[in-house]
C-alpha beads as a LAMMPS data file, in Angstrom:
LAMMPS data file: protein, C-alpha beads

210 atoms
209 bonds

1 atom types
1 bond types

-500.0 500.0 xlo xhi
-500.0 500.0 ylo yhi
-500.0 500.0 zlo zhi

Masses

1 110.0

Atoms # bond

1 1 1 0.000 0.000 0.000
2 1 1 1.758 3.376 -1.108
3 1 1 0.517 5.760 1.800
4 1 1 -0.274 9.313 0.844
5 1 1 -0.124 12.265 2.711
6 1 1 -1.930 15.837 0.826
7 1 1 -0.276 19.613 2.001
8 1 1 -2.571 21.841 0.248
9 1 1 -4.717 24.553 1.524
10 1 1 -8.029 24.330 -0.917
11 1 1 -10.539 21.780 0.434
12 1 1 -12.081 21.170 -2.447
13 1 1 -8.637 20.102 -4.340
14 1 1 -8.125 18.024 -1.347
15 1 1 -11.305 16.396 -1.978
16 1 1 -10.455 15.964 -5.563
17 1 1 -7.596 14.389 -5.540
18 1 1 -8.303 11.888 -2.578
19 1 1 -11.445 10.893 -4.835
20 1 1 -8.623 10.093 -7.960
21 1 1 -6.345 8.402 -5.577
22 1 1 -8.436 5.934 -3.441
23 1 1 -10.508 4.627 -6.614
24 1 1 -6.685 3.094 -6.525
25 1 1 -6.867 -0.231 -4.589
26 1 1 -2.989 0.229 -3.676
27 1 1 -2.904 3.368 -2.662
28 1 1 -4.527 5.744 0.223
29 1 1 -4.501 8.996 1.895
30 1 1 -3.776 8.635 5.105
31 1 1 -3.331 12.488 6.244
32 1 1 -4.088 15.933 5.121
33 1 1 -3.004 19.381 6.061
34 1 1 -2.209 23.084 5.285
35 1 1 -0.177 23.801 8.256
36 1 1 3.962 23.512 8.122
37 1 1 4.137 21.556 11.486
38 1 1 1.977 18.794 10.886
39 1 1 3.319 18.191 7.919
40 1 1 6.940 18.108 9.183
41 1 1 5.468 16.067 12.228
42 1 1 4.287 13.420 9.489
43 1 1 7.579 13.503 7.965
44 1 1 9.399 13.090 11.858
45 1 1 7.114 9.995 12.331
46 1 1 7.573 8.606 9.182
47 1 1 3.173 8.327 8.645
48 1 1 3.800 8.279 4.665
49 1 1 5.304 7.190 1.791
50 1 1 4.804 10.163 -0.149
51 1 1 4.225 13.854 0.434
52 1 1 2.035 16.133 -2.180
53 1 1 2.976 18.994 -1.681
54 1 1 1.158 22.508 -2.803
55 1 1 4.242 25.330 -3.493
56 1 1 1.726 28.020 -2.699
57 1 1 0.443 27.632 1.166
58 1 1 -0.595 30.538 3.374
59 1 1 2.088 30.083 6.395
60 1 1 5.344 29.021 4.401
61 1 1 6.650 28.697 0.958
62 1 1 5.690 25.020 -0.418
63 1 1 9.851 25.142 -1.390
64 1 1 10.445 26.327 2.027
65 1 1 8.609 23.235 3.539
66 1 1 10.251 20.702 1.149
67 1 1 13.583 21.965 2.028
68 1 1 12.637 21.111 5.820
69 1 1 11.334 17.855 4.708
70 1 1 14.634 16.754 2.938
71 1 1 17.035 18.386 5.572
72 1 1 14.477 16.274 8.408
73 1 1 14.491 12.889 6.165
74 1 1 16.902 13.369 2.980
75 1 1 15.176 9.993 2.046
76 1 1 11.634 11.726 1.628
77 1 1 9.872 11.248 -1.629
78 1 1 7.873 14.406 -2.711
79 1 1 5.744 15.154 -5.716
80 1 1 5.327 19.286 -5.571
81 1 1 1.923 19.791 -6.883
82 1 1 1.347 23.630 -8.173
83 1 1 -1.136 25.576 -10.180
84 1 1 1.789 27.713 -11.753
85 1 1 3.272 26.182 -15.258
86 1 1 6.587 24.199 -15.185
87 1 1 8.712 26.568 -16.245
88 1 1 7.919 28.649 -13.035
89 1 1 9.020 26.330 -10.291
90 1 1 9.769 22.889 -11.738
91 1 1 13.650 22.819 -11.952
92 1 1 14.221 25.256 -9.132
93 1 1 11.895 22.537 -6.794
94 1 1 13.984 19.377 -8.573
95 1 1 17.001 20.506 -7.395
96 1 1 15.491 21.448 -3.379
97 1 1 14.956 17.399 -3.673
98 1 1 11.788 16.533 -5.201
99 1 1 11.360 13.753 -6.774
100 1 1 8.620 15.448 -9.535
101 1 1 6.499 18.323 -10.717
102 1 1 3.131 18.213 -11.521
103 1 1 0.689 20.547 -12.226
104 1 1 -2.792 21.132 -11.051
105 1 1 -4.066 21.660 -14.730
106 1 1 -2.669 17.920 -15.413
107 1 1 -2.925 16.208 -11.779
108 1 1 -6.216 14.702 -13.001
109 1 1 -4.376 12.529 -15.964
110 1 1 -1.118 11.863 -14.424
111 1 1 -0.905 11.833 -10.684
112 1 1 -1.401 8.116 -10.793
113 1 1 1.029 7.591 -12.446
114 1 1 3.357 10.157 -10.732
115 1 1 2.745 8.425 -7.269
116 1 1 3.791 4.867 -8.760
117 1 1 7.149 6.149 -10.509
118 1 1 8.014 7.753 -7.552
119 1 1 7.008 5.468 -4.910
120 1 1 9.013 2.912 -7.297
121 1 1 11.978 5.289 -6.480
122 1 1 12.161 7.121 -9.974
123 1 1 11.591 10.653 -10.340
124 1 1 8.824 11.762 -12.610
125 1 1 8.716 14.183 -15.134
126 1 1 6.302 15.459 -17.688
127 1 1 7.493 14.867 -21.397
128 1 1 7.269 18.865 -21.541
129 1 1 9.879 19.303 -18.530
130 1 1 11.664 16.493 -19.735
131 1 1 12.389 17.714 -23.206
132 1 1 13.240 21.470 -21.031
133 1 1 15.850 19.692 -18.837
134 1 1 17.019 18.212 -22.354
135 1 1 17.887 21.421 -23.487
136 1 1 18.804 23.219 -20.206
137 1 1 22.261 24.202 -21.767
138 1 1 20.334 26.157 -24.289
139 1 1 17.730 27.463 -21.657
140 1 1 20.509 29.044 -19.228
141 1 1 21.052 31.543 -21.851
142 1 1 17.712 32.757 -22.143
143 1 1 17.087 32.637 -18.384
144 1 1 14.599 35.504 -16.914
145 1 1 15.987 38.067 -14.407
146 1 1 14.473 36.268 -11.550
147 1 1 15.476 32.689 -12.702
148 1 1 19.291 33.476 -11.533
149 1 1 18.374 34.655 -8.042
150 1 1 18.816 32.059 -5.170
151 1 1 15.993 30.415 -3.722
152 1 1 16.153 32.655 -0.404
153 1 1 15.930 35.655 -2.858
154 1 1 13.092 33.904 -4.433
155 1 1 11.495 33.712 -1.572
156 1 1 11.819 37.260 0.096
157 1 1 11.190 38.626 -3.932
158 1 1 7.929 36.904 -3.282
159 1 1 6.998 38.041 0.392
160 1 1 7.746 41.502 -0.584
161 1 1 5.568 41.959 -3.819
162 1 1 2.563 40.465 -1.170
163 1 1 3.070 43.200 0.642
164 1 1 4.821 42.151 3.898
165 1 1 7.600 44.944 5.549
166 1 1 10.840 43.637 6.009
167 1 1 10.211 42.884 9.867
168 1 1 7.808 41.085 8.749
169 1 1 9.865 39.057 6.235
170 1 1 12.930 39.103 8.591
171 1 1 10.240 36.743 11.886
172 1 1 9.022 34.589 9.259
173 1 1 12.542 33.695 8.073
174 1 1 14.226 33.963 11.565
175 1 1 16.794 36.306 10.222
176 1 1 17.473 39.943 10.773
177 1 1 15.945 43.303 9.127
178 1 1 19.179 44.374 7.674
179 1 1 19.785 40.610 6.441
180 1 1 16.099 40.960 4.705
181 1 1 17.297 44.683 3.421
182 1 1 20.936 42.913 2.365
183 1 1 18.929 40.435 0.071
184 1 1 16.377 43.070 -1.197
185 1 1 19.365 45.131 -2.303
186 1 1 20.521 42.188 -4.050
187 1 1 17.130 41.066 -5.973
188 1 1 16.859 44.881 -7.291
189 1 1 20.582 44.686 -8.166
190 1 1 20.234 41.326 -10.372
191 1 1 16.489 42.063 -11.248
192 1 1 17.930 45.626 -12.388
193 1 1 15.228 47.278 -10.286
194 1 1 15.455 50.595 -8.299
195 1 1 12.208 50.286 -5.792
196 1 1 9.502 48.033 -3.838
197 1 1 6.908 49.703 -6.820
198 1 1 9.087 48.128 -9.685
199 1 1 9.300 44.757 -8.275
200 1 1 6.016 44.632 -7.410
201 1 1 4.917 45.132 -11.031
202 1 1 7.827 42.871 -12.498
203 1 1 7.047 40.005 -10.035
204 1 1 2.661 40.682 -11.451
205 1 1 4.190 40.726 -15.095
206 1 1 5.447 37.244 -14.475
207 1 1 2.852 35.932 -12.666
208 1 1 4.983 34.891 -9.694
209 1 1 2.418 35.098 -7.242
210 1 1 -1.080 33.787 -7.272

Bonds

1 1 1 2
2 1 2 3
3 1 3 4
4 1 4 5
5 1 5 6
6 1 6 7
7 1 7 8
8 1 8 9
9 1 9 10
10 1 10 11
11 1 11 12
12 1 12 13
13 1 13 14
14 1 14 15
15 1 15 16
16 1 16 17
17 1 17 18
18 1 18 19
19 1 19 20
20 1 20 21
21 1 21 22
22 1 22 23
23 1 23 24
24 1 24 25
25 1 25 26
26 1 26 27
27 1 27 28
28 1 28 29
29 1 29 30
30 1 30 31
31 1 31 32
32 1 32 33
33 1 33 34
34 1 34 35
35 1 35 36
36 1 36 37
37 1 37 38
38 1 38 39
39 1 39 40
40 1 40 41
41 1 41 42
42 1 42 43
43 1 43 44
44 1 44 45
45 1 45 46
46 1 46 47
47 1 47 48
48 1 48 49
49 1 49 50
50 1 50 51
51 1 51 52
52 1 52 53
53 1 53 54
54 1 54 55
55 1 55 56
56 1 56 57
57 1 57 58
58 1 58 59
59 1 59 60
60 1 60 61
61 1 61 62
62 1 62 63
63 1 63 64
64 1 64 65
65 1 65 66
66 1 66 67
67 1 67 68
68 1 68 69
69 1 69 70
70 1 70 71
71 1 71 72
72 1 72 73
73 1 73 74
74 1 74 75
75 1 75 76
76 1 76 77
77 1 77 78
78 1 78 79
79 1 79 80
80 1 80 81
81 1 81 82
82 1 82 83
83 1 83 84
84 1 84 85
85 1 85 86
86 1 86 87
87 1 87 88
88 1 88 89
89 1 89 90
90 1 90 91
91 1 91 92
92 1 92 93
93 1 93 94
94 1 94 95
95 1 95 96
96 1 96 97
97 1 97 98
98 1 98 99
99 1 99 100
100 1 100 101
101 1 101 102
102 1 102 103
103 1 103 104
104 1 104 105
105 1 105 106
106 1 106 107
107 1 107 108
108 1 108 109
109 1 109 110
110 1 110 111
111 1 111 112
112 1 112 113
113 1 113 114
114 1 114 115
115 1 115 116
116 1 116 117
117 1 117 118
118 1 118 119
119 1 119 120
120 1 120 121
121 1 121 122
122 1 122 123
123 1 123 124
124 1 124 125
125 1 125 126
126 1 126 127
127 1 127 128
128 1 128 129
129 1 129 130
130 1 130 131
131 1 131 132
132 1 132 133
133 1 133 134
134 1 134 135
135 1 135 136
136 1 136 137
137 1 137 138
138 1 138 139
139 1 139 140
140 1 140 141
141 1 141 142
142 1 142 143
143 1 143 144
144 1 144 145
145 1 145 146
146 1 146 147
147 1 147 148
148 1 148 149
149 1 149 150
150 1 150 151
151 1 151 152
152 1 152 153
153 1 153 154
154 1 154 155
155 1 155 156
156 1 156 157
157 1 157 158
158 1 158 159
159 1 159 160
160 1 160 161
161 1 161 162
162 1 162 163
163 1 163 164
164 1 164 165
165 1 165 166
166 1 166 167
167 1 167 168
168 1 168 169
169 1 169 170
170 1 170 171
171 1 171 172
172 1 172 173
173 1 173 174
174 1 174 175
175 1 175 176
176 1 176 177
177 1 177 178
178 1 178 179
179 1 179 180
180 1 180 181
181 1 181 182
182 1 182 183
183 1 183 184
184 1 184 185
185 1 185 186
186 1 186 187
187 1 187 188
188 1 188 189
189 1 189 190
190 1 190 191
191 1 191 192
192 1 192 193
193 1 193 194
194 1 194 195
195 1 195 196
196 1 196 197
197 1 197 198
198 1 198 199
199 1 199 200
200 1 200 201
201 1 201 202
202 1 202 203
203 1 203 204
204 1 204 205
205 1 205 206
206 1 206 207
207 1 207 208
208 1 208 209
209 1 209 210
């Protein structure tokens, strides 16, 4: 029995995909939740066999969360499940240690068969991300601003087009103000950016948060 457990925050996906999954005689979900600490308390106790995990959740970053999850159990197999398009989040979650990408658009015809490649141990990948990891060498030179910026700047890039003040960014990360004002600096340096307004509208333009 491949044991499931769902982090997402809409019910009613929830519901959805635990109705795809258990019509599956081998496989069940066997926990649910939104919130970082039960998930990481699954992951402690070792409840599942794989995690779904949403990248967008209202308390933490769904990459935040999986890089908990591998630094807890570097073992852990999870499928990062995400209404934004590959090209968005795919690689940058692959390399933070999961073992596939899938989309919400396509969860319906493939998550079966993501959960059995990955609880077999492979990783799985959509023919479209496959054939972009193909030609990665010719992707890095077309790379968008905010593709070379770490995952940390990712992250605070993110909190501060939602509107959060860098105090605010600096307790959620459990790292100073002037460390949160260090790595704003930096995004508008590589994003080539002079103020909050700017990367507010670049980070809309992209669609890099919901």
């Amino acid at each position: 029995m491949i044991k499931i457990f769902l982090a997402d925050d809409h019910i009613l996906i929830r519901e959805g995909l635990k109705r795809l999954i258990n019509i599956e005689p081998d496989i069940r979900v066997i926990g649910e939740s939104a919130d970082p600490v039960e998930i990481l308390k699954a992951t402690k106790e070792g409840d599942y066999d794989i995690l779904i995990l949403d990248i967008t959740l209202p308390q933490k970053s769904g990459l935040e969360i999986l890089k908990e999850v591998k630094a807890m159990d570097p073992s852990a197999k999870v499928l990062i499940l995400s209404m934004h398009p590959e090209e968005r989040f795919a690689i940058r979650s692959l390399k933070a240690g999961a073992y596939g990408y899938l989309t919400k658009e396509s969860a319906g015809d493939d998550i079966i068969l993501a959960i059995k490649k990955i609880a077999s141990g492979r990783r799985y990948l959509s023919e479209s991300l496959a054939e972009k990891l193909a030609g990665g060498l010719e992707l890095a030179k077309n790379k968008l601003p905010h593709e070379i910026l770490s995952d940390r700047e990712f992250e605070i890039l993110r909190y501060i087009a939602q509107g959060k003040a860098l105090t605010e960014i600096g307790e959620e990360l459990n790292i100073s103000v002037s460390t949160v004002g260090t790595y704003r600096s930096r995004i508008l340096d590589k994003l080539k950016l002079s103020n909050n307004a700017e990367l507010i509208l670049y980070v809309l333009e992209n669609h890099l948060i919901d």
